[in-house]
C-alpha positions as a printed NumPy array, in Angstrom:
array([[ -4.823, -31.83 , -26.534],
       [ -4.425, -35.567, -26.227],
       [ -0.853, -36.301, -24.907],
       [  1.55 , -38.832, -26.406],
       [  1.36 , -42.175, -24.241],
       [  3.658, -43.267, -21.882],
       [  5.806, -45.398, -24.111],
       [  5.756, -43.231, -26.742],
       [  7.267, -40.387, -24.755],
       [  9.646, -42.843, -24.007],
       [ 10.651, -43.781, -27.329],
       [ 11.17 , -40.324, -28.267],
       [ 13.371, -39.234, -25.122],
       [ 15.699, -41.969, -25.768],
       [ 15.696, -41.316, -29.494],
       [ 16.514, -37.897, -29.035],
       [ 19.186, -38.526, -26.818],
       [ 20.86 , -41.187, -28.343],
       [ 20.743, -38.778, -31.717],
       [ 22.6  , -35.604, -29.676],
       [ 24.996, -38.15 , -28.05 ],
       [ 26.228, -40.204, -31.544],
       [ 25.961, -36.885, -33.513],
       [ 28.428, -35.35 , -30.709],
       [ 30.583, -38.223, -30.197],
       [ 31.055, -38.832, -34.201],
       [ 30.239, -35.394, -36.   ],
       [ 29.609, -32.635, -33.365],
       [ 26.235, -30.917, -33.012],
       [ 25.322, -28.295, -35.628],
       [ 22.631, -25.693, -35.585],
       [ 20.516, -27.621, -38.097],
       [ 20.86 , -30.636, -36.329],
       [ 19.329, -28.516, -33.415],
       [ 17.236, -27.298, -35.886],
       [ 15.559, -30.434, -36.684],
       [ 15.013, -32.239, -33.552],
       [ 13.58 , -29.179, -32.258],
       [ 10.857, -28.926, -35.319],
       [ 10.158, -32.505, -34.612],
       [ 10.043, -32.783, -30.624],
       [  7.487, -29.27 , -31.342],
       [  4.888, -31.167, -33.669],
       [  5.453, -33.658, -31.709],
       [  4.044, -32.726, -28.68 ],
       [  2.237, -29.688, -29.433],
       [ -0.991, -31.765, -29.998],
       [ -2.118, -35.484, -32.032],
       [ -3.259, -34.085, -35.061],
       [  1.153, -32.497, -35.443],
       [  1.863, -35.452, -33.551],
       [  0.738, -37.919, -36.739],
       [  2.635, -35.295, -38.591],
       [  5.574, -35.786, -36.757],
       [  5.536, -39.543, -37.488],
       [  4.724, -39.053, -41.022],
       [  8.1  , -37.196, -41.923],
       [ 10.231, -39.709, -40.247],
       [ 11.487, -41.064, -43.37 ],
       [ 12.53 , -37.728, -44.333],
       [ 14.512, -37.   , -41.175],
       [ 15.709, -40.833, -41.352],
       [ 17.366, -39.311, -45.06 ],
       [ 18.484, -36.036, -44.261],
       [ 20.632, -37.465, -41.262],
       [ 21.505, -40.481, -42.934],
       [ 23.346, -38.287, -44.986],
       [ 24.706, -36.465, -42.726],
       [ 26.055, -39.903, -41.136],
       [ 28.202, -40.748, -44.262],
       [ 30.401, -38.302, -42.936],
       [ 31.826, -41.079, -40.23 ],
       [ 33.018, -43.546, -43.074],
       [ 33.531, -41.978, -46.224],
       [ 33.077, -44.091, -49.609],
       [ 36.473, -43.144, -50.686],
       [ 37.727, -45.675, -47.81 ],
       [ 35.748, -48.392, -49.324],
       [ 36.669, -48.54 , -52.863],
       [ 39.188, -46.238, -54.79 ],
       [ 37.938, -43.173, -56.356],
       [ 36.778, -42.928, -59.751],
       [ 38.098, -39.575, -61.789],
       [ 39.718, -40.244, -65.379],
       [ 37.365, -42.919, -66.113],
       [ 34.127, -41.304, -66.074],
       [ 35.398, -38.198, -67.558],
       [ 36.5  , -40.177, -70.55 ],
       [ 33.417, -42.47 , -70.965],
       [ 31.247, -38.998, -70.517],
       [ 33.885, -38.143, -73.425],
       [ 33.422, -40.72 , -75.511],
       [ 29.701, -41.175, -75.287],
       [ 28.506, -37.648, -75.223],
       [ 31.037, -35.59 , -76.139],
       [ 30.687, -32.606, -78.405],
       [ 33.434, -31.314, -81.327],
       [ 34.285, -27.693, -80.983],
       [ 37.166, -26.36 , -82.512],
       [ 39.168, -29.95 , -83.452],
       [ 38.925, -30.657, -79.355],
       [ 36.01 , -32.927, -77.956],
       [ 34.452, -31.332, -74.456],
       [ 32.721, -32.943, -72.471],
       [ 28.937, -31.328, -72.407],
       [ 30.283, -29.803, -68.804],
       [ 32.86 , -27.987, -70.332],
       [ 31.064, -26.884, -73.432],
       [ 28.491, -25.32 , -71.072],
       [ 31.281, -23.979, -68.651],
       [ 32.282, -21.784, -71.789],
       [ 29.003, -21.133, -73.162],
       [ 26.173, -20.193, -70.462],
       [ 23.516, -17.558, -69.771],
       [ 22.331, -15.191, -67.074],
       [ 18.813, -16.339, -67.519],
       [ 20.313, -19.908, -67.627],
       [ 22.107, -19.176, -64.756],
       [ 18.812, -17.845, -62.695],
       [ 16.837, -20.926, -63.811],
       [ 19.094, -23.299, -62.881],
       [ 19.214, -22.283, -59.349],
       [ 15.461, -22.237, -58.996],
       [ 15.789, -25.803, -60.288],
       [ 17.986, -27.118, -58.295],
       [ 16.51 , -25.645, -55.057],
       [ 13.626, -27.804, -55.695],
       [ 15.462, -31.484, -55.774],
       [ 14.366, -32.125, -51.704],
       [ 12.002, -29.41 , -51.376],
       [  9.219, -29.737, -54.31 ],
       [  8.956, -33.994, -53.145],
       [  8.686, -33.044, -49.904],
       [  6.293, -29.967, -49.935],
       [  3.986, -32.774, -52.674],
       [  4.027, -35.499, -50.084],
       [  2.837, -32.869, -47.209],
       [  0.152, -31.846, -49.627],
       [ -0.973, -35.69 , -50.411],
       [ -1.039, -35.916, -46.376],
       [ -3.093, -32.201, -45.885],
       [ -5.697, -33.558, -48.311],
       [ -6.276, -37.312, -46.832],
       [ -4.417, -38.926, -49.372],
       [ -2.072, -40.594, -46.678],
       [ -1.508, -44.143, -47.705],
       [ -0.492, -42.424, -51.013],
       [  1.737, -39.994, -48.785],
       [  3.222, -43.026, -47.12 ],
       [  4.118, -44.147, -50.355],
       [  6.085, -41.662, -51.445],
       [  7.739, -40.782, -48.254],
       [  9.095, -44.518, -47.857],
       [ 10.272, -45.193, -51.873],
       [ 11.946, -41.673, -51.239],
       [ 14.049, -42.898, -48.606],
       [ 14.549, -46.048, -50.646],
       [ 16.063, -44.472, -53.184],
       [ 18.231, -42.566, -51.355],
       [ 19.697, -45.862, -49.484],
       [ 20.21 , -47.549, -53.197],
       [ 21.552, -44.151, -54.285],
       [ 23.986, -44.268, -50.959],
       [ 25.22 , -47.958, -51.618],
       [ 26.125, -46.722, -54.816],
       [ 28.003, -44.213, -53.828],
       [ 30.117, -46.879, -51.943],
       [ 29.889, -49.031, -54.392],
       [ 31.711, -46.819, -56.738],
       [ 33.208, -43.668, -55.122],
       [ 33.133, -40.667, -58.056],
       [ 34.11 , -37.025, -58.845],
       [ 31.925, -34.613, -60.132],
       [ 32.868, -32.802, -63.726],
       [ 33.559, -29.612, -61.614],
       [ 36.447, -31.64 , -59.393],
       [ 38.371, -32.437, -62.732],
       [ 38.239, -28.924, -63.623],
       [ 39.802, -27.49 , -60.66 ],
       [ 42.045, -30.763, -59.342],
       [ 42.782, -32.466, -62.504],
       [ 42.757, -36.183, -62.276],
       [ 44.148, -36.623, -59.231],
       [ 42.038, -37.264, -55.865],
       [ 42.487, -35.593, -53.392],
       [ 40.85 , -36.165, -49.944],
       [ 38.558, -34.22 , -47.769],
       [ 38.058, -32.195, -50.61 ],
       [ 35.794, -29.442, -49.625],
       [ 32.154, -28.761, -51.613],
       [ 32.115, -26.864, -54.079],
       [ 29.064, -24.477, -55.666],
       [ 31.206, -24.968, -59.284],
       [ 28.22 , -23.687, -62.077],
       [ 25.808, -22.822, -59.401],
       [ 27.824, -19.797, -58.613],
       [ 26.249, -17.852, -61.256],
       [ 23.256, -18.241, -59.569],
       [ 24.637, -16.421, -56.57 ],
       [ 26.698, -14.255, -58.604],
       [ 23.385, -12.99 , -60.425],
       [ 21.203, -13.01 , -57.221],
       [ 23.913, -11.214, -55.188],
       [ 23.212, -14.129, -52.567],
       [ 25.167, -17.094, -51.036],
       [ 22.673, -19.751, -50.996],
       [ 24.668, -22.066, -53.072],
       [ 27.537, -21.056, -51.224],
       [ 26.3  , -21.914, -48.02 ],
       [ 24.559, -24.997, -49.061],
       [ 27.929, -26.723, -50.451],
       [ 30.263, -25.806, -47.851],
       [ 28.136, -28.329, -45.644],
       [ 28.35 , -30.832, -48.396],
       [ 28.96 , -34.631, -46.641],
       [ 31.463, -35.731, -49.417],
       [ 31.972, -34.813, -53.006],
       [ 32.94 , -37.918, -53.798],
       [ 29.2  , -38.936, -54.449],
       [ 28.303, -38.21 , -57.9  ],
       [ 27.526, -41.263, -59.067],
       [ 24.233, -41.877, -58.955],
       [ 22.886, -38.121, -59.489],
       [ 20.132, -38.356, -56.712],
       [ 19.448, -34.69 , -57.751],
       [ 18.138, -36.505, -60.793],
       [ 16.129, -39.174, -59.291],
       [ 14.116, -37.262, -56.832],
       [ 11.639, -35.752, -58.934],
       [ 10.321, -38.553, -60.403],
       [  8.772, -39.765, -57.516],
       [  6.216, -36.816, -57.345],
       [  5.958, -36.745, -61.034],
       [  5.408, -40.769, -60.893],
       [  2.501, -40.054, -58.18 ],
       [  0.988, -37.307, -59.799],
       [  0.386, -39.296, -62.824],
       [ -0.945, -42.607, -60.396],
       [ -3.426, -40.041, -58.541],
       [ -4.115, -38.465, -61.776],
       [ -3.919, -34.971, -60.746],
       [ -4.758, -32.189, -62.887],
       [ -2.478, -32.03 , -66.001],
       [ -1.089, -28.618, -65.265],
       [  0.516, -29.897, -61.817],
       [  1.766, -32.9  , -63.616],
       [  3.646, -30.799, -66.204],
       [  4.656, -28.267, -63.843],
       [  6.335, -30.809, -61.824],
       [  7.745, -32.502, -65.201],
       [  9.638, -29.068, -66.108],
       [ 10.975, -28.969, -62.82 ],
       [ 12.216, -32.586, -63.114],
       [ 13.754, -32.41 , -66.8  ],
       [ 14.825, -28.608, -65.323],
       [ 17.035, -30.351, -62.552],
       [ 18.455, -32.873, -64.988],
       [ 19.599, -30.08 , -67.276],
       [ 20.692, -28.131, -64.638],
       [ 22.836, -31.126, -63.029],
       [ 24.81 , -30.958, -66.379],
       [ 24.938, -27.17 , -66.95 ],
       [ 25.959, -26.428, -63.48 ],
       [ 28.995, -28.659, -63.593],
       [ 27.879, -30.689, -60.793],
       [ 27.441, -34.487, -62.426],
       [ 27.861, -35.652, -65.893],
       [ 24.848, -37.032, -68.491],
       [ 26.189, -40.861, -67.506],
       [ 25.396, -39.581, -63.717],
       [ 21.617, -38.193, -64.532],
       [ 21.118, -41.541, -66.418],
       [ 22.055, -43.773, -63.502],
       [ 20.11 , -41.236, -61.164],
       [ 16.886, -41.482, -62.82 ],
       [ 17.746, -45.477, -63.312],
       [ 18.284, -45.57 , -59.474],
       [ 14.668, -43.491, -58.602],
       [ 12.568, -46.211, -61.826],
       [ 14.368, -49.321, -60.184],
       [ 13.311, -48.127, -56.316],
       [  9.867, -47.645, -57.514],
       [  9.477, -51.137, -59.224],
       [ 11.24 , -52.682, -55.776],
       [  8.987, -51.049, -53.514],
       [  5.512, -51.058, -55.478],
       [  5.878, -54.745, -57.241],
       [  8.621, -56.395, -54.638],
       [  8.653, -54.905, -50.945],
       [  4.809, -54.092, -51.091],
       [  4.034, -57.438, -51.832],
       [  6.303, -59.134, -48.939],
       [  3.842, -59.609, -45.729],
       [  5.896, -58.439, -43.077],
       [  6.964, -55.356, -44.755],
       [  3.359, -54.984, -46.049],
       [  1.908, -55.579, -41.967],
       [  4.47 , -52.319, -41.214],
       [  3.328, -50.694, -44.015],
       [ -0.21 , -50.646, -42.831],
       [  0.806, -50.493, -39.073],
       [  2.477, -47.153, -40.317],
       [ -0.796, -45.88 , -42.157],
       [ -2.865, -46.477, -39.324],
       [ -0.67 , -44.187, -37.099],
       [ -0.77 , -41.245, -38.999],
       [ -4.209, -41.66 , -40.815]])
């Protein structure tokens, strides 16, 4: 087993430790953020073949506890909180006439939905981080690494234009307006909304569990739900896989979108800016950031790490 050098060990200990002590001081230490660290420090230094492994998911740990971090200055303190406005554009631009009223697609489906809908939905939407990440450990299993790399880093900057826009422009989800009204109201907790009639039908509490973590519901503009996806499906295509992977992943990703609607958890305007956020992060990154030297000499630095 070759053992990590002498500065690398380094790095690590003092990453690790400054992680435990910020996540203390500002959030306090969870059993996933245990979780994590341990998965990491274990590939880590288990041997240099789950060492490069370790390295490679960075930029997925770098997202999941970014996240987590928007927790210490909420959106909602940067600019005010958008409610009545996007329920009335959603409204006006795609709502649907049923019985003299307009509804807004969430409500229509909110009255009109189906068990099978219901079970589909959740198996969607349990593949929004998973499916891109499982892909990119595939690329990296077969050799395809400086393709993995790709991904893994336009992932992450999506998610950091998908985060500024949450800033940018604080929102509710449909489901919020339905059970607060118009009126925000802060520290909300998460809420499952639509995607309890996945647990309802299951008889389990994934959902349940999985939104009562949520880091602010505030953040529904852009749908990164909806953006995600594409990045595997956008890969797929440039590796040209076989066509039945490339349309499996494709009914996941128009799956999720659907689902982001039926569910009650972001409105069509939302799924359009989220799948405008994940098109305008690839462009950036494979015509603009690739293409910059310095970011290009850390982009190879980076592939000959884990290659």
């Amino acid at each position: 087993m070759a053992f990590p050098t002498k500065k690398e060990f380094i790095i690590v200990a003092c990453g690790t430790l400054l992680f435990f002590i910020l996540t203390g001081l500002f959030i306090g230490i969870r059993v996933d953020h245990v979780a994590l660290i341990g998965l990491f420090l274990a590939l880590f230094f288990a041997s240099g073949p789950t060492r490069k492994l370790a390295i490679a998911l960075i930029p997925f740990m770098v997202f999941g506890i970014s996240y987590d971090w928007m927790r210490v200055f909420p959106n909602y303190e940067v600019n005010p909180i958008d409610v009545k406005g996007l329920y009335e554009t959603e409204k006006a631009l795609f709502g649907i006439p049923v019985n003299g009223q307009i509804l807004t697609p969430n409500e229509y489906f909110a009255l009109h939905n189906w068990k099978v809908m219901d079970f589909l939905s959740g198996i969607f939407y349990l593949c929004w981080v998973p499916v891109p990440m499982l892909f990119g450990v595939w690329l990296y299993i077969k050799g395809e690494r400086e393709l993995y790399l790709r991904l893994a880093l336009v992932f992450l900057f999506v998610n950091f234009i998908g985060f500024a826009g949450y800033y940018i422009h604080p929102a509710a989800p449909p489901w919020y307006v339905m059970m607060h009204g118009f009126e925000p109201i802060l520290n909300t907790p998460g809420e499952t909304a639509g995607l309890a009639r996945f647990d309802a039908v299951t008889g389990l509490n994934i959902f349940g569990s999985i939104y009562s973590r949520n880091a602010n519901v505030f953040a529904a503009v852009p749908s990164l739900h909806s953006a995600y996806m594409i990045m595997p499906v956008y890969y797929a295509v440039v590796r040209k896989s076989n066509p039945l992977l490339v349309i499996l992943l494709s009914v996941i990703l128009v799956g999720i979108w659907f689902t982001a609607v039926y569910t009650a958890h972001h409105y069509v305007i939302d799924v359009l800016l989220g799948i405008l956020c994940a098109l305008l992060g690839l462009f950036i990154f494979e015509k603009g950031l690739l293409r910059i030297p310095g970011f290009r000499r850390f982009f190879d630095t980076y592939y000959r790490y884990i290659r």
